[in-house]
C-alpha positions in Angstrom: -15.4 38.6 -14.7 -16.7 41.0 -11.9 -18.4 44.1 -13.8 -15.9 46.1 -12.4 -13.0 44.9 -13.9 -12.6 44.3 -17.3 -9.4 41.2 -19.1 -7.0 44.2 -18.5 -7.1 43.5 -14.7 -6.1 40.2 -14.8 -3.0 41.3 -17.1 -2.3 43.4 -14.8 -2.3 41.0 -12.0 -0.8 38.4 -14.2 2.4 41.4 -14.9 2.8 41.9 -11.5 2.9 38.6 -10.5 5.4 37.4 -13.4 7.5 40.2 -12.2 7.7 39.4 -8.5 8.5 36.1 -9.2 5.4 34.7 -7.9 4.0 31.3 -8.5 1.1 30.7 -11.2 -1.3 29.4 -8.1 -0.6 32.8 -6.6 -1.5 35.1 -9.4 -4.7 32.7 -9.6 -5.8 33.7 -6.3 -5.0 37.1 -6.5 -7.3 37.3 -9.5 -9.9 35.2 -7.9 -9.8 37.6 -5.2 -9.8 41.3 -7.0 -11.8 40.0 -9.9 -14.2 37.5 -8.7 -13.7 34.8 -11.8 -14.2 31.2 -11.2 -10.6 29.4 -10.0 -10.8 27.2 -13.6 -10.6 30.6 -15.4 -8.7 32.3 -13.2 -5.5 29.9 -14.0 -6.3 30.2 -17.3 -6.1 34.0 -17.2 -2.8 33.5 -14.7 -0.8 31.8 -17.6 -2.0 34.6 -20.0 -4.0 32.2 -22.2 -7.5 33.3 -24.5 -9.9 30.2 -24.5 -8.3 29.4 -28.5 -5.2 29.1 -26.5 -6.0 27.1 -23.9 -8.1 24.5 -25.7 -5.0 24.4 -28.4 -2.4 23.5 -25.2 -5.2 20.9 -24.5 -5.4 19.4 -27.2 -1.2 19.2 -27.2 -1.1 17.8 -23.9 -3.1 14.8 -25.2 -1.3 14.3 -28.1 2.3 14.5 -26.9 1.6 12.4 -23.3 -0.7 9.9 -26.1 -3.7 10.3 -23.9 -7.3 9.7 -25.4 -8.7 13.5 -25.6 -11.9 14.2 -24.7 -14.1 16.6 -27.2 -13.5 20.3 -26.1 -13.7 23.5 -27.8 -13.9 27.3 -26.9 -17.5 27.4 -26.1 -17.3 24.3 -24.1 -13.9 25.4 -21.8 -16.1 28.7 -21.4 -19.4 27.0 -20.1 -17.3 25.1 -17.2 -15.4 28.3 -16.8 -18.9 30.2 -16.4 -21.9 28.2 -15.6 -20.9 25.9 -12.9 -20.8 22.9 -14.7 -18.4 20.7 -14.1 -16.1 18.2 -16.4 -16.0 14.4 -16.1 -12.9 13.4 -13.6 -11.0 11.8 -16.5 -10.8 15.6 -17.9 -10.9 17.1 -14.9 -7.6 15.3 -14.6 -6.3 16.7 -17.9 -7.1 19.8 -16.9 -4.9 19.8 -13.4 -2.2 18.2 -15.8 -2.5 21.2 -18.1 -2.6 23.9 -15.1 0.2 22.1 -13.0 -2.5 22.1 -10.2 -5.4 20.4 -8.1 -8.9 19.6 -8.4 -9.6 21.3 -5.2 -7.4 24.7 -6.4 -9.1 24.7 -9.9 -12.3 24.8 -8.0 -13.5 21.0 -9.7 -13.4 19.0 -6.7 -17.5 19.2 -5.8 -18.4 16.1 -4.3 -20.9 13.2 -6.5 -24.1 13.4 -5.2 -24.5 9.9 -6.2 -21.7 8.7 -4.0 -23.4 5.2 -2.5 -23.5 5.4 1.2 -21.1 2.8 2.5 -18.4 4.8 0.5 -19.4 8.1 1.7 -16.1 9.3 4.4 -17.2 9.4 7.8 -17.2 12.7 10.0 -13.8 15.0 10.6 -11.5 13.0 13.2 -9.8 16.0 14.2 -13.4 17.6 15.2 -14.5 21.0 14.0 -15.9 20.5 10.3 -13.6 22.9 8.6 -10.6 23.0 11.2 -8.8 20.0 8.8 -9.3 21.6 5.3 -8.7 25.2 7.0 -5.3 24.1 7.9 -4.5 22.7 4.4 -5.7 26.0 2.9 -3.1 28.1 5.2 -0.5 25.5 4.0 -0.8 26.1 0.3 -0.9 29.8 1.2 2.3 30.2 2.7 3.7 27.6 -0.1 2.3 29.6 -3.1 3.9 32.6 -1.2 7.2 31.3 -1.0 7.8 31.8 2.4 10.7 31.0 4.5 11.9 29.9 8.5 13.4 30.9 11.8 15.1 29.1 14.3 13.0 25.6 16.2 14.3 23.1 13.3 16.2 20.9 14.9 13.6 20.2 17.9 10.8 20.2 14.8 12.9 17.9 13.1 12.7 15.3 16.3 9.3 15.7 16.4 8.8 14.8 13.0 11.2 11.2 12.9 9.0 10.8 16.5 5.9 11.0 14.2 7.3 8.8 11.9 7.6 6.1 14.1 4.6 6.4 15.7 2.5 6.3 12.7 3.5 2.8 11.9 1.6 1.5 14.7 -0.7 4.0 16.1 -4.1 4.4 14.1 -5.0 7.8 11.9 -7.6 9.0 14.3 -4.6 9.2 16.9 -2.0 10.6 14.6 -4.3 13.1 13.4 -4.4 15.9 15.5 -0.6 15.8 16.7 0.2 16.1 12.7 -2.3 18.8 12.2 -0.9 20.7 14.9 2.7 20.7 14.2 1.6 21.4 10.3 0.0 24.4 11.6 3.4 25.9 13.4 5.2 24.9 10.6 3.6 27.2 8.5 3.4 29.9 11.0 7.2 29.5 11.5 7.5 30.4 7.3 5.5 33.0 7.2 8.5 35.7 7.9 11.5 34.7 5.1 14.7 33.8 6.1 17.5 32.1 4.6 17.1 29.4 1.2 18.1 27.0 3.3 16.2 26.9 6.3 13.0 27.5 3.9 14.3 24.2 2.4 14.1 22.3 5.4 10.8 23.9 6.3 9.4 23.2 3.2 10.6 19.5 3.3 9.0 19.3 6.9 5.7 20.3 5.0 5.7 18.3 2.9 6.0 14.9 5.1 3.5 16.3 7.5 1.3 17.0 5.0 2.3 13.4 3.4 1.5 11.9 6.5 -1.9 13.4 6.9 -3.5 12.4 3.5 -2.3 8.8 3.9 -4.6 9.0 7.3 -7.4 10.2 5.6 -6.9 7.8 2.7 -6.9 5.1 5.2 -9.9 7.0 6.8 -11.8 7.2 3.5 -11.8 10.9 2.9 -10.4 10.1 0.0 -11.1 13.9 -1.6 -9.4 15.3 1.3 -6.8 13.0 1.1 -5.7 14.1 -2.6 -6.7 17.5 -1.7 -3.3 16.6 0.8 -1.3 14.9 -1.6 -1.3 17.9 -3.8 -0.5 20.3 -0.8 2.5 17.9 -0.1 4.0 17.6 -3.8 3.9 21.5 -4.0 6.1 21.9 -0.6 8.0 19.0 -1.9 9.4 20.6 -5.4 9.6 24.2 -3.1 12.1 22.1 -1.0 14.1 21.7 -4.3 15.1 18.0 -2.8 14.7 15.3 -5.4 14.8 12.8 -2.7 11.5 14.0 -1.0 10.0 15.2 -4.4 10.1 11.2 -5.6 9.2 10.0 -2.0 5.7 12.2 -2.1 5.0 10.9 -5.4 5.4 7.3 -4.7 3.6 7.7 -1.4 1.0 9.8 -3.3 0.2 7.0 -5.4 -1.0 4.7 -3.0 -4.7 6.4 -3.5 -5.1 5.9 -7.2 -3.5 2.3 -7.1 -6.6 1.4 -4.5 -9.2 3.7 -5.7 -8.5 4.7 -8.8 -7.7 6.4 -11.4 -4.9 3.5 -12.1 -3.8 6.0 -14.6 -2.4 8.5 -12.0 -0.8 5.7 -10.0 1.5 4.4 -12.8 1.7 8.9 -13.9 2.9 9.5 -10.5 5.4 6.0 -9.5 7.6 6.8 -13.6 7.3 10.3 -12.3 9.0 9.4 -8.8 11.9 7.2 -11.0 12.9 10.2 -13.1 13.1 12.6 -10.2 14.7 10.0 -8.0 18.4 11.2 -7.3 20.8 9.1 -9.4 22.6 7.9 -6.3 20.6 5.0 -4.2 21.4 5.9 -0.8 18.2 5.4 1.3 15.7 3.3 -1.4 14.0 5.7 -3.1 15.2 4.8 -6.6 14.0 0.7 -5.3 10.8 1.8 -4.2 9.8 3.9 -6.8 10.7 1.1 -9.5 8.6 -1.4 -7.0 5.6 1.0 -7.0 5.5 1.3 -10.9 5.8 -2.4 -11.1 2.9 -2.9 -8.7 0.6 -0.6 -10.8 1.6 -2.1 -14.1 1.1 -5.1 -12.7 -2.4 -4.6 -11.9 -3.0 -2.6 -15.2 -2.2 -5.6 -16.9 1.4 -4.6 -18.6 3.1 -7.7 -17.8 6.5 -6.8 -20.1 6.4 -3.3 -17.8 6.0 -5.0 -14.5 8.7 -7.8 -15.2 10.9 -4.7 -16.4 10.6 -2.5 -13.5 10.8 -5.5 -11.0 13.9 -6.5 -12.0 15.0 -3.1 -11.8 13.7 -2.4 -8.2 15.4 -5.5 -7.0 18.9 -5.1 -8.5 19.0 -1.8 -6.7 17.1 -3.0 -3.3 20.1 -5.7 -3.6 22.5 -2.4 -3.0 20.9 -1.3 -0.1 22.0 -0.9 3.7 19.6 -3.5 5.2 21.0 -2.3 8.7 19.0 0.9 8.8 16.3 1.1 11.5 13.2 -0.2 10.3 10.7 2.1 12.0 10.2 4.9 9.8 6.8 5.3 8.4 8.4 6.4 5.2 10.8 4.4 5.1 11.6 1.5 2.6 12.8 -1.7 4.7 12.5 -5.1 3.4 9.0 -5.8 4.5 7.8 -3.1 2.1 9.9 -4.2 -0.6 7.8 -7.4 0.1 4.6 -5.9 0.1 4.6 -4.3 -3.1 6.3 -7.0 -4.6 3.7 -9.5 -3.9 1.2 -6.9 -5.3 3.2 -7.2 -8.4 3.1 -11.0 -8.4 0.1 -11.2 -7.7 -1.2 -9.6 -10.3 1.0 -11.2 -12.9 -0.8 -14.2 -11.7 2.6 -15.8 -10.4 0.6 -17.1 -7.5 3.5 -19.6 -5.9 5.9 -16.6 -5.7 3.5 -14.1 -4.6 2.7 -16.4 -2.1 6.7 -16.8 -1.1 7.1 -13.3 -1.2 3.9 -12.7 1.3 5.5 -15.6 3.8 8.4 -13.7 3.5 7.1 -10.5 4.3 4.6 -11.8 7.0 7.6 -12.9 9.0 9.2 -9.7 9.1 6.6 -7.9 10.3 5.8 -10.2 13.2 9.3 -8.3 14.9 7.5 -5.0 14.5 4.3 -2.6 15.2 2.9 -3.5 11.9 -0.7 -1.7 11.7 -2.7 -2.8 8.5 0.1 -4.3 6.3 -0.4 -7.7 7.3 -3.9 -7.6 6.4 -3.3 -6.4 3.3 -0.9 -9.0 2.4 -3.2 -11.6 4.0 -5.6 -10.3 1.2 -3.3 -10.3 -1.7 -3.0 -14.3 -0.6 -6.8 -14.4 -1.3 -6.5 -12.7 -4.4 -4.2 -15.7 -5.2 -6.6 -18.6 -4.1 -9.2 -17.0 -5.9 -6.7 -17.1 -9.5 -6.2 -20.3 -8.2 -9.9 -21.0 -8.3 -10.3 -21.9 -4.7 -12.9 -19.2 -3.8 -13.9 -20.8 -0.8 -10.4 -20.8 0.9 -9.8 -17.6 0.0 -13.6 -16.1 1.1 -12.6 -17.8 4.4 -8.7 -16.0 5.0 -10.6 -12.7 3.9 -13.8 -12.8 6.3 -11.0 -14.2 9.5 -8.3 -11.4 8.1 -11.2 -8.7 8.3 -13.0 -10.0 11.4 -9.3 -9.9 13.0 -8.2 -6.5 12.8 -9.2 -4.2 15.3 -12.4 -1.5 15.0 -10.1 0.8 14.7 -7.9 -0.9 11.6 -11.4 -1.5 9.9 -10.7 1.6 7.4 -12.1 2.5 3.8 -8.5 1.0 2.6 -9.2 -2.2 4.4 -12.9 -2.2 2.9 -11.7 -1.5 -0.7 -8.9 -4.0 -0.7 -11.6 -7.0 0.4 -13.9 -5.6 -2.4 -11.6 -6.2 -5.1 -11.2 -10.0 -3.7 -15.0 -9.9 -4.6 -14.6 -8.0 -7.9 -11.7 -10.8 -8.6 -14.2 -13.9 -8.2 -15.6 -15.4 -11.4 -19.0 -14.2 -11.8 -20.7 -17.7 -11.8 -18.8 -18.6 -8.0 -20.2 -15.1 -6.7 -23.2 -17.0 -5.3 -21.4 -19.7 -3.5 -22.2 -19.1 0.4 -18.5 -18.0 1.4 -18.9 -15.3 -1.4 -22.6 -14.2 0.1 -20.9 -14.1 3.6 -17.9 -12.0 2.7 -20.5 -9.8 0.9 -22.4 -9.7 3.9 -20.1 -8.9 6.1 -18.2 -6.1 4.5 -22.3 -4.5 4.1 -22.3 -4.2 7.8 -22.2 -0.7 9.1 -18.9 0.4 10.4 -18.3 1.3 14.2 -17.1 4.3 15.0 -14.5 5.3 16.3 
């Protein structure tokens, strides 16, 4: 606490803030600000909380959600609140839960300095070090300060379905900067309220953009950057008050843990998405949020879960309008159905209809501007030939699949994806010479582009 300002300040803040209505990220910055606390103990102090508290509502969290709880107590909390130090991610994760919050806003997103170096993200793509996060940070500004639009939506909203369909073919270093950019007047439109409703659509528009953006910089690598963006999207996603687009973020956000972990938050986020979803299926979200828990449970190894939610997702794919355009980047056409499906086969180890449903899905997206998915389902076939114990075949589809894509498709996604066909060989095939080759080829440096 600055040695001006003593725990009545932040009351005071916190009163102020409760009465205005304001968000609990607000009244943390505003205390961060007058007060000069660290951002972990300035949402502590936001909710009005003594350490005892806080460590109490810990411990609670852990018990009701049955999550394993790490050992904390009051001088602990204070020493990360204090000193710098920083928590492990798994409780760093527990402690966003508790706060309703991200890493990045509770000031515990510091970077490992043992991150090996063919995992470290490569430079900005929009150029300008800080212009990318600077942008986010305005965005979760005017969120937190409930801001509202004017006039412009309609032609904003043809941008954005223009985006859309662009993205499915076009690579992230070229969608980048046109996302960024409309973001940006976006916010500046809702800096002056107007009307609920227009902030709704606003706030929906923010939170696609922004949904957009961190699945480029997932598939770019940036993968702090990315959830930084996935936060920043499921916070303009509940201020929309749509449970369509709240569900829609979630699923979408869950695409970073399923790859990279933690598997945790992927399955959190995807029975997250199914409760929210609307109870009318109209456009697939209720199907695709079933599909994307499947997939994670899948791979978590909850076989009874998976089997459950698959048959859910496709009795209610089965009721869907297959005669919507298929060129929405967030949309959920039959191809997609397909690819998350075969994820979820694939890792029940029911390796002939994985296979089917990866033909299946293959076929489709010859008819369209497909970007990485084929890869990826070309690598989910290798995960099969290697269950099948045919590492040789399945070395060989991985090395052509990865040689095959362009420079430009060659992402951290694409890197990760053929790692875990080498995490999936037995250890004693590992040394066979298609193994070493894959190995060898996924060590060489990336281009740049």
């Amino acid at each position: 606490m600055n040695a001006r300002h003593g725990p009545s300040c932040a009351a005071k803040l916190r009163r102020r803030g409760e009465s205005g209505q304001w968000p609990k990220l607000r009244i943390a910055e505003e205390i961060v600000a007058c007060c000069g606390v660290s951002r972990l103990r300035a949402h502590r102090l936001a909710q009005g909380w003594t350490l005892v508290q806080a460590v109490e509502f810990f411990r609670e969290l852990c018990g009701r959600e049955d999550l394993r709880c790490p050992r904390i107590d009051v001088d602990q909390l204070r020493a990360w609140e204090t000193s710098g130090r920083r928590p492990v991610p798994g409780t760093v994760d527990l402690l966003c839960r508790l706060y309703r919050t991200s890493p990045h806003e509770l000031g515990l997103d510091v970077a490992s300095d043992h991150t090996p170096e063919a995992d470290r993200p490569p430079p900005d793509p929009v150029g300008g070090g800080g212009v990318l996060e600077a942008v986010r940070r305005n965005v979760d500004r005017t969120l937190v300060a409930a801001t509202v639009s004017g006039d412009q939506l309609d032609l904003l909203d043809e941008r954005l379905m223009s985006h859309r369909r662009r993205y499915v073919a076009l690579s992230p270093q070229a969608m980048l900067p046109d996302l960024v950019a409309d973001l940006d007047e976006v916010r500046a439109l809702a800096e002056q309220r107007q009307p609920a409703a227009t902030q709704a659509r606003l706030s929906h528009m923010t939170a696609v953009l922004a949904t957009l953006i961190a699945d480029a910089l997932m598939k770019l690598g940036q993968l702090r950057a990315a959830a930084a963006w996935y936060a920043t999207a499921r916070t303009a996603a509940d201020d929309s008050r749509d449970r369509n687009v709240q569900a829609r973020v979630r699923i979408q956000a869950a695409i970073l843990p399923y790859y990279y972990g933690p598997l945790d938050a992927a399955i959190r986020l995807t029975q997250e998405a199914r409760l929210i979803a609307p109870g009318s299926e109209t456009d697939g979200t209720r199907a695709f949020g079933a599909v994307a828990h499947a997939r994670a449970l899948a791979r978590r190894g909850d076989a009874r879960g998976a089997e459950a939610a698959l048959c859910a997702a496709r009795d209610l794919f089965a009721q869907l309008d297959h005669t919507r355009p298929a060129t929405d980047a967030l949309g959920f056409p039959a191809r997609r159905f397909l690819l998350y499906t075969s994820g979820t086969l694939t890792y029940l180890g029911r390796t002939p209809q994985a296979r089917a449903a990866q033909q299946e899905a293959l076929a489709l997206y010859l008819a369209h501007d497909a970007g990485i998915d084929p890869a990826l389902l070309h690598f989910e076939e290798a995960i099969c030939l290697v269950l099948d114990r045919d590492v040789t075949e399945a070395c060989r589809l991985a090395t052509n699949t990865l040689l095959g894509l362009p420079p430009e498709q060659r992402t951290q996604i694409v890197r990760a994806r053929v790692r875990h066909i080498l995490d999936a060989i037995p250890a004693r095939m590992r040394s066979t010479r298609a193994a070493r080759e894959l190995g060898e080829i996924l060590a060489l440096p990336r281009r740049r582009t």
